[in-house]
C-alpha positions in Angstrom: 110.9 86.1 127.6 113.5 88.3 126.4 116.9 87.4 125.5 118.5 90.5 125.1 118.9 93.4 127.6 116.8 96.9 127.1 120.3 98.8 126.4 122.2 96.3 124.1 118.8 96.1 122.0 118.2 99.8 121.8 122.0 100.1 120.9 121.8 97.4 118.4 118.5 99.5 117.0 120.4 102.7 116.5 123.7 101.2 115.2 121.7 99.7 112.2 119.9 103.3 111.8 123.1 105.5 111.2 124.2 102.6 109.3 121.4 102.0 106.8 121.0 106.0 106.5 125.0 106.6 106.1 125.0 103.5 103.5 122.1 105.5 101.3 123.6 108.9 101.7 127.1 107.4 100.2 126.3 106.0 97.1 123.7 108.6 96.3 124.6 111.3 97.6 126.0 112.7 93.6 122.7 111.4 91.7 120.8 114.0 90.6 117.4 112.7 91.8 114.7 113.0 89.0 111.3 111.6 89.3 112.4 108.4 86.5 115.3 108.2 89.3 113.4 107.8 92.1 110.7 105.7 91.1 113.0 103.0 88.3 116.3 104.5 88.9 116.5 105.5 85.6 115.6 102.2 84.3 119.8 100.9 84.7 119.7 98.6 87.4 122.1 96.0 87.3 121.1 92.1 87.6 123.4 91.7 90.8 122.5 94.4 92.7 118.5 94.1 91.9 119.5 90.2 92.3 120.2 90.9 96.3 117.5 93.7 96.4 114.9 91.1 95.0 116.1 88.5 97.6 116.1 90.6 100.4 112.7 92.2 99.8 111.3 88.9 99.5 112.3 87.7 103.0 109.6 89.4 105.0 110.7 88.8 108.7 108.4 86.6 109.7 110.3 84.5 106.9 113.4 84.3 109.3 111.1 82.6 112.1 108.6 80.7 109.9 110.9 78.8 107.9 112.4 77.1 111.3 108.8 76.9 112.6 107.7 74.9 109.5 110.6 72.2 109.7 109.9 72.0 113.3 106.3 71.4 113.1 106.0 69.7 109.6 109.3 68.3 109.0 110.8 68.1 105.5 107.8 68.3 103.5 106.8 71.5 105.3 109.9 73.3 104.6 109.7 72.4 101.4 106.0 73.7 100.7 107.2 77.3 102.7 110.5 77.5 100.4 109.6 76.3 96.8 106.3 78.1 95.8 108.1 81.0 97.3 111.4 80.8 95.0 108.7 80.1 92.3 106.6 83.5 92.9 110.5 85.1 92.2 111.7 83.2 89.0 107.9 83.5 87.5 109.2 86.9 86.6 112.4 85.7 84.5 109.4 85.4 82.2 106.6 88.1 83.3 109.4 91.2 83.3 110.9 90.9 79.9 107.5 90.7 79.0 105.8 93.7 80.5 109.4 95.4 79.5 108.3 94.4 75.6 104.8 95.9 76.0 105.2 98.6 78.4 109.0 99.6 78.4 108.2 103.4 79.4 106.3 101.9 82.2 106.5 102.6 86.2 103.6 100.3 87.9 101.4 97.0 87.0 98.2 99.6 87.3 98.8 101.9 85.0 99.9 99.2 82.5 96.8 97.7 82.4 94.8 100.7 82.2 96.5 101.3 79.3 95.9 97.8 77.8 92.3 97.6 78.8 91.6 101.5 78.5 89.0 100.7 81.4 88.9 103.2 84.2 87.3 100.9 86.4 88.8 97.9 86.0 92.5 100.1 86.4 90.5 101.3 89.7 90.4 97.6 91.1 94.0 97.1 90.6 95.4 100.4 92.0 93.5 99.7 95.0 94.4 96.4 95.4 98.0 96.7 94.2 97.7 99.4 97.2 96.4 97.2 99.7 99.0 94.9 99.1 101.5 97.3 100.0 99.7 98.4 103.0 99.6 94.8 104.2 103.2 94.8 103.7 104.1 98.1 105.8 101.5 96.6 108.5 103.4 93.0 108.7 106.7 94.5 108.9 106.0 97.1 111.8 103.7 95.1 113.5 104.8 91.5 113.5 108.0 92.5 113.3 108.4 95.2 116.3 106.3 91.6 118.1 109.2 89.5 117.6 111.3 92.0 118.8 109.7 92.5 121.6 109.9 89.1 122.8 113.6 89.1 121.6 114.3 92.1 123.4 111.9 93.2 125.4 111.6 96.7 123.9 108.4 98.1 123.6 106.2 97.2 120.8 105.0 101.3 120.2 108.7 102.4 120.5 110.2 99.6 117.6 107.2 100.6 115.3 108.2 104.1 115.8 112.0 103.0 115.3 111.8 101.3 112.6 109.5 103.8 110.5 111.5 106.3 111.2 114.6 104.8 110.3 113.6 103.9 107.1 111.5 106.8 106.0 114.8 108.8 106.3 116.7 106.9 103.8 114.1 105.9 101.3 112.8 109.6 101.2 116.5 110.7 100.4 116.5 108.9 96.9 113.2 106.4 96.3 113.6 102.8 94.6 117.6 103.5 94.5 117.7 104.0 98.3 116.1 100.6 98.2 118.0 98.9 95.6 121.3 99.7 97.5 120.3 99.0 101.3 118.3 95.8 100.4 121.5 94.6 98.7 123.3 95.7 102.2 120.6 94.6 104.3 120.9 90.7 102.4 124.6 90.7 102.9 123.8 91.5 106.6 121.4 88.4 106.3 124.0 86.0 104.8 126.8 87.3 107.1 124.7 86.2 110.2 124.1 83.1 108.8 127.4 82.3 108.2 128.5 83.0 111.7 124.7 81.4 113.5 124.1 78.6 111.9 127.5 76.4 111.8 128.1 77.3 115.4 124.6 75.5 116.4 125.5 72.8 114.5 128.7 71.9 116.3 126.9 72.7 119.6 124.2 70.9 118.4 126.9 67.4 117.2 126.3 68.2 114.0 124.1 66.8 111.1 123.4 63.6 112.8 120.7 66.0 115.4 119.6 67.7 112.0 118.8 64.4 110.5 117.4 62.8 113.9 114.6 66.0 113.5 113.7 65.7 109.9 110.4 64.2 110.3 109.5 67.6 112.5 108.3 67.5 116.3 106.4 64.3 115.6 108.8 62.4 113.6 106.0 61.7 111.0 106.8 63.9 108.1 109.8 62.6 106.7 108.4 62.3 103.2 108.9 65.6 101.6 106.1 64.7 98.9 103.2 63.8 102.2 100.4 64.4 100.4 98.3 65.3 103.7 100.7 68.4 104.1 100.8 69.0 100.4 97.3 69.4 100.6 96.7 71.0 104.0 99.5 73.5 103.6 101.5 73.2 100.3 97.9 74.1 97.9 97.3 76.9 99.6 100.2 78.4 100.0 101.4 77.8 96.6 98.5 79.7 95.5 98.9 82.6 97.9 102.4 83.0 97.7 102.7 83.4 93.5 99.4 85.1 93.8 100.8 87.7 95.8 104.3 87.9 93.8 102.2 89.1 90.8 99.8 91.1 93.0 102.8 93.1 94.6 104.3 96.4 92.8 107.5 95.6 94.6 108.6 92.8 91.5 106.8 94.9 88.9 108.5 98.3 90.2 112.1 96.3 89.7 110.8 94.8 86.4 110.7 98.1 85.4 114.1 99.5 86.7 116.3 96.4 85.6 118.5 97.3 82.6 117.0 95.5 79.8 119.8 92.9 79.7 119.5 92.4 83.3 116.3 91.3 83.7 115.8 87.1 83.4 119.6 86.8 85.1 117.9 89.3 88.3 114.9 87.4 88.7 116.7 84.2 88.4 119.4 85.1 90.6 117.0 86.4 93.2 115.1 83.4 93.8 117.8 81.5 94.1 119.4 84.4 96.6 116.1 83.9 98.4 115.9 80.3 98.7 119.4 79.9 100.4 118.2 81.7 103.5 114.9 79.7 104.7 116.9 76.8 103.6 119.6 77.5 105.9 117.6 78.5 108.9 115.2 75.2 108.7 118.1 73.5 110.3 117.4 75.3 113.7 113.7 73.8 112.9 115.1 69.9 112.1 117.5 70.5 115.5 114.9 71.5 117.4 112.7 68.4 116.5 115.3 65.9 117.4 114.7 64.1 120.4 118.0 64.2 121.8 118.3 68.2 121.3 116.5 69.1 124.3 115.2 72.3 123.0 111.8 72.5 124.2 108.7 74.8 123.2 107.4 76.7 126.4 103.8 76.4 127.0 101.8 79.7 125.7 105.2 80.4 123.4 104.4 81.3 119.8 106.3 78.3 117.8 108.0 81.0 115.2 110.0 80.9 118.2 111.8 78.0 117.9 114.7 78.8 115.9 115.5 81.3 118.5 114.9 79.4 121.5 117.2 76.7 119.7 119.9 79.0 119.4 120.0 80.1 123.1 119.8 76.7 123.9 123.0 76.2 122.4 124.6 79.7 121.9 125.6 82.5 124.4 124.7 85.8 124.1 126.5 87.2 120.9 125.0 84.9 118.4 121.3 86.4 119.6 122.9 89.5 118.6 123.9 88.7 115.3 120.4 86.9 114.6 119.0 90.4 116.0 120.3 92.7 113.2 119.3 89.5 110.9 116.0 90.4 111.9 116.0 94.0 111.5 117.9 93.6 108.4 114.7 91.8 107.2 112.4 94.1 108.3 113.7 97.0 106.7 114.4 95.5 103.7 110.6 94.9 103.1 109.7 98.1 104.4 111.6 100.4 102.5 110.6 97.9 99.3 106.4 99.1 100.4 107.5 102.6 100.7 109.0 103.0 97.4 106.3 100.4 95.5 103.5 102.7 96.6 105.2 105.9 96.1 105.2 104.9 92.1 101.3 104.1 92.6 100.6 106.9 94.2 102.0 109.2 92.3 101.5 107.7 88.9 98.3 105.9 89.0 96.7 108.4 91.2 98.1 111.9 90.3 99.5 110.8 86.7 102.4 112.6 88.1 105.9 112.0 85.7 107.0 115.4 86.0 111.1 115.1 85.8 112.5 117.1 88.4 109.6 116.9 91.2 109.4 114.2 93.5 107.1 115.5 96.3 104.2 113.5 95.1 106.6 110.5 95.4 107.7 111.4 98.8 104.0 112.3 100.0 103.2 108.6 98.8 106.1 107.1 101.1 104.7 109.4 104.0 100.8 108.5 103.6 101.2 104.4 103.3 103.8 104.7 106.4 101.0 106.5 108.0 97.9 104.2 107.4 100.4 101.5 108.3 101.7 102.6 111.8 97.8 102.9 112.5 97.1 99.6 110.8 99.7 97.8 113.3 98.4 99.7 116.0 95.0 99.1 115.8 96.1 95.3 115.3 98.0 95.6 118.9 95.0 97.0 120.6 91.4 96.1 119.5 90.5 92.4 121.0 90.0 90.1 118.2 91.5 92.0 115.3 94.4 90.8 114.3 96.8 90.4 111.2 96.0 87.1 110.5 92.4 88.8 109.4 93.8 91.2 106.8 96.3 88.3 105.8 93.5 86.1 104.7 91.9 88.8 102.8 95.2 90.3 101.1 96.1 86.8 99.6 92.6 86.4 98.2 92.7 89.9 96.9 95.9 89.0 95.7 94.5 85.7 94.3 91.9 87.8 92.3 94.1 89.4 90.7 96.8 87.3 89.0 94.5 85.2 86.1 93.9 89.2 83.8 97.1 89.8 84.6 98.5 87.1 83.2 96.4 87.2 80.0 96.8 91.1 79.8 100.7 89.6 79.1 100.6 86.8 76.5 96.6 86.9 75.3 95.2 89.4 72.9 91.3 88.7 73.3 91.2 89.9 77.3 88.4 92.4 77.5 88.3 95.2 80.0 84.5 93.4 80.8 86.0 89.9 81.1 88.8 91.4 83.8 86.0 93.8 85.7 83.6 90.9 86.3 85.8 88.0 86.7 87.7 90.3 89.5 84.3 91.2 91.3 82.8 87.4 91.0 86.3 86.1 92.7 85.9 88.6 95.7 82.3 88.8 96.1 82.1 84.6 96.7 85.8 83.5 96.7 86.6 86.0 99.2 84.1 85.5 101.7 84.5 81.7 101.8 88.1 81.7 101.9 87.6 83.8 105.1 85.4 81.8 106.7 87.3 78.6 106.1 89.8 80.3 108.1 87.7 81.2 110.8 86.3 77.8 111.2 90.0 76.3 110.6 88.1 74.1 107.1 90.9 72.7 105.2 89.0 71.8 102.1 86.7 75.1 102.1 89.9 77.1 101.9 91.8 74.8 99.2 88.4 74.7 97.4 87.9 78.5 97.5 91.4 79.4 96.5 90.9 77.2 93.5 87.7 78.9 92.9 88.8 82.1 92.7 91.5 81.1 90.1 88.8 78.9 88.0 86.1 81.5 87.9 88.6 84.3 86.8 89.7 82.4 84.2 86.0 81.1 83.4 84.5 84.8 83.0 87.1 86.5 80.9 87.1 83.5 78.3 83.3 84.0 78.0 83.6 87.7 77.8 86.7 87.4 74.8 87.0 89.3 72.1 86.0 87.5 69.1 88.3 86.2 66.9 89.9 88.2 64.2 88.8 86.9 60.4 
C-alpha cells in the first residue's frame, strides 16, 4: 500500500540529505570544534534555538502517526493522555536543569553527575548503562519503525531507508556534535510546522470543516467523548504518564541540552519546548477526529496498522502533493531524533566511559556516534528479521528501565540524605520484580498488572533509599 512512487520517494530522500548536510556545514562551518563544542556547544545555546531543538527531538516519528491513531481509536480523552504527560516530561525540566546547572555547572551527562554526587562506582555503572540503553532504544525506533512507515508510504525498501537515513545523519552530526543537532533539529521542526500549515487546513476544507472534526471526537466508536474517561485514564493515560516522564529524565538528550543552554536560557527553553511540542500532536489529532466521523468515509483496511490513519485520511481527501509534504514531515522527524541519540551518547561514551574532556580531540566523541549507530542498525535489523522479536519487547523493558531510574535521580537533585546504597538497591529491587512483571503484563495484554507494576517500581525506589538515608545531621 504505497502512496508514493519508488523515484519521487528516493528523490524526496536525497533532497532532504544535501539539505540537512548543506544546512550543518553553513552555520558551522567557522566554529572551531573543541570537545566542550561538540558535546554542550560551549555551554551558549540560546533558549529559541534549543526551544525548536528540544521540540523537535521530542517528536519521535511514530509521534506523527500515533497522535492521529489515538484520537481515532480513543477519542478526546486519548489524545489528551498521548499529548499532556508528554509536554509534562519537557517542562519538568524548567525545574530539573537550572538545578543540575546549580550543582553540576561544569557538567556534560546525568551519569557522571551522579557518580560524582554518590561517589559510587557501581551505582554510576547502572546509570551509564541504562542512560545508554535509552539511547540505543532511541537509534533502534527511529531506523526501524521509521524506515517501516516509510515503507508502506513509499514502498522503498526497509534495508535501503535504514541505511539512508544513518547515513545521512552520521554525516552531519559527525561534522560538529550537539551543535549539528541543535541547528538541524531547529530546521527539521520548521520543516514539521511548515507541512502542517500546508496538510492540515487543506483536509479540513476537503473534509467540510470542523463540523467532521467534531462529529469524530468520541473516536471510531463514538464513546470517548469525555476527555477525563476514567477507563482510558486508567488503561492508557497511568501508564503512559509514568513511562513518558520516566523516560524524559532517563534520556541524556534533555540532560545534554540542560547542560548546553546559556544559563539564562534555560526555564524559557524547556518551557518553550513543550509547548513547541505540544502544538504538533495537537494539530495532527484532527486527521484522527476526521477519520472517526461517520460521514468521512475514511475507512481502516483490514490487516492495516492503525498509525495509519492519519495518512490514509489524507489521501482520502488530498492528491498527491500533500503526501509529499507529510513525507519530508516524517523524515524531518526521524532525523531529528536520530541525530539527538547520536550526539546524547557520544557525551556518554566519551565522558562516562573514557573520562575523555581533552579540548581539542573529538575522536572519542565521534567513535561514540559511529558505535551506537552501529548496535542500532543491527538492533532494527534483527527486529525485521527474527520471528517474534520485535520492538514492542525492548519498548516495554526501556520504559521500565527508564522507570527505575527517575525516583534517585530526583532526590540526587533536591535531597541531601540519598545514599549511594539507597540508589544501588532500590534500582536493582525495581528491575529484578518491577521489570519482569511489567513485561509479562504486556505479554498477557493485563491492564492492572502493568499499572500495578509501574507503580511498583516508583513506590519501592522511593521505599528503599528512605530506609537506606543518611541520618540526620545534629
Amino acid at each position: 500500500m504505497a502512496f508514493l512512487d519508488f523515484t519521487t520517494s528516493i528523490l524526496v530522500l536525497i533532497f532532504f540529505s544535501i539539505a540537512m548536510i548543506l544546512v550543518t556545514w553553513f552555520f558551522t562551518r567557522h566554529k572551531n570544534v573543541t570537545n566542550e563544542y561538540f558535546l554542550v556547544s560551549n555551554r551558549n545555546v540560546h533558549w529559541l534555538i534549543g526551544a525548536g531543538s528540544l521540540a523537535a527531538s521530542w517528536i519521535w516519528a511514530p509521534a506523527l502517526f500515533i497522535s492521529s491513531q489515538m484520537a481515532y481509536q480513543l477519542g478526546l480523552p486519548g489524545i489528551f493522555w498521548f499529548v499532556f504527560p508528554n509536554m509534562i516530561a519537557v517542562a519538568i525540566y524548567f525545574w530539573l536543569a537550572p538545578k543540575i546547572r546549580e550543582k553540576f555547572p561544569q557538567g556534560h551527562t546525568l551519569p557522571e553527575y551522579i557518580g560524582e554526587r554518590l561517589g559510587d562506582k557501581k551505582v554510576h555503572k547502572i546509570y551509564f548503562f541504562g542512560y545508554s540503553f535509552y539511547q540505543l532504544m532511541a537509534v533502534s525506533v527511529q531506523l526501524f519503525a521509521g524506515s517501516s512507515l516509510i515503507f508502506l508510504l513509499t514502498g522503498v525498501p526497509l534495508e535501503l531507508s535504514i541505511f539512508l537515513l544513518a547515513l545521512t545523519v552520521f554525516i552531519y552530526a559527525w561534522i560538529s556534535g550537539f551543535e549539528s543537532s541543535v541547528v538541524t533539529d531547529f530546521v527539521q521542526l520548521g520543516i514539521i510546522f511548515l507541512g502542517l500549515i500546508i496538510v492540515i487546513p487543506a483536509a479540513l476544507n476537503a473534509a467540510g470543516g470542523f463540523e467532521t472534526v467534531l462529529k469524530g471526537i468520541g473516536g471510531v466508536t463514538g464513546q470517548h467523548s469525555n476527555l477525563f474517561d476514567p477507563a482510558v485514564a486508567f488503561s492508557f493515560g497511568i501508564v503512559t504518564s509514568i513511562g513518558l516522564i520516566s523516560g524524559a529524565i532517563a534520556d541524556q538528550q534533555f540532560w545534554q541540552r540542560a547542560f548546553a543552554f546559556n544559563k539564562k536560557s534555560i526555564k524559557l527553553g524547556f518551557l518553550a519546548g513543550a509547548v513547541l511540542f505540544g502544538i504538533v500532536p495537537i494539530t495532527l489529532s484532527l486527521l484522527g477526529f476526521m477519520a472517526a466521523s461517520p460521514a468521512s468515509g475514511v475507512t481502516l483496511p483490514p490487516g492495516t496498522d492503525p498509525s495509519m490513519i492519519g495518512v490514509l485520511t489524507i489521501t482520502h481527501y488530498l492528491p498527491t502533493a500533500f503526501i509529499i509534504v507529510f513525507f519530508l514531515m516524517l523524515l524531518a522527524g526521524l532525523a531529528s531524533t536520530l541525530d539527538s541519540a547520536l550526539s546524547a551518547f557520544s557525551a556518554l561514551y566519551a565522558v562516562d566511559m573514557h573520562k575523555f574532556t581533552e579540548s581539542n580531540d573529538i575522536s572519542k566523541p565521534r567513535t561514540g556516534m559511529l558505535l551506537i549507530l552501529i548496535l542500532g542498525i543491527l538492533v532494527a535489523l534483527i527486529t525485521a528479521y527474527i520471528p517474534g522479536f520485535g520492538l514492542k519487547q525492548l519498548w516495554w523493558i526501556f520504559n521500565s528501565v527508564g522507570a527505575a531510574l527517575v525516583v534517585p535521580t530526583i532526590l540526587s537533585l533536591y535531597w541531601d540524605r540519598l545514599t549511594a546504597k539507597g540508589a544501588y538497591y532500590g534500582i536493582i529491587t525495581a528491575l529484578v520484580i518491577g521489570l519482569p512483571l511489567f513485561v509479562y503484563g504486556n505479554l498477557t495484554d493485563n491492564t492492572n498488572l502493568i499499572v500495578m507494576s509501574a507503580l511498583f517500581i516508583i513506590i519501592v525506589n522511593a521505599i528503599i533509599c528512605w530506609v537506606f538515608r543518611k541520618k540526620a545531621q545534629d
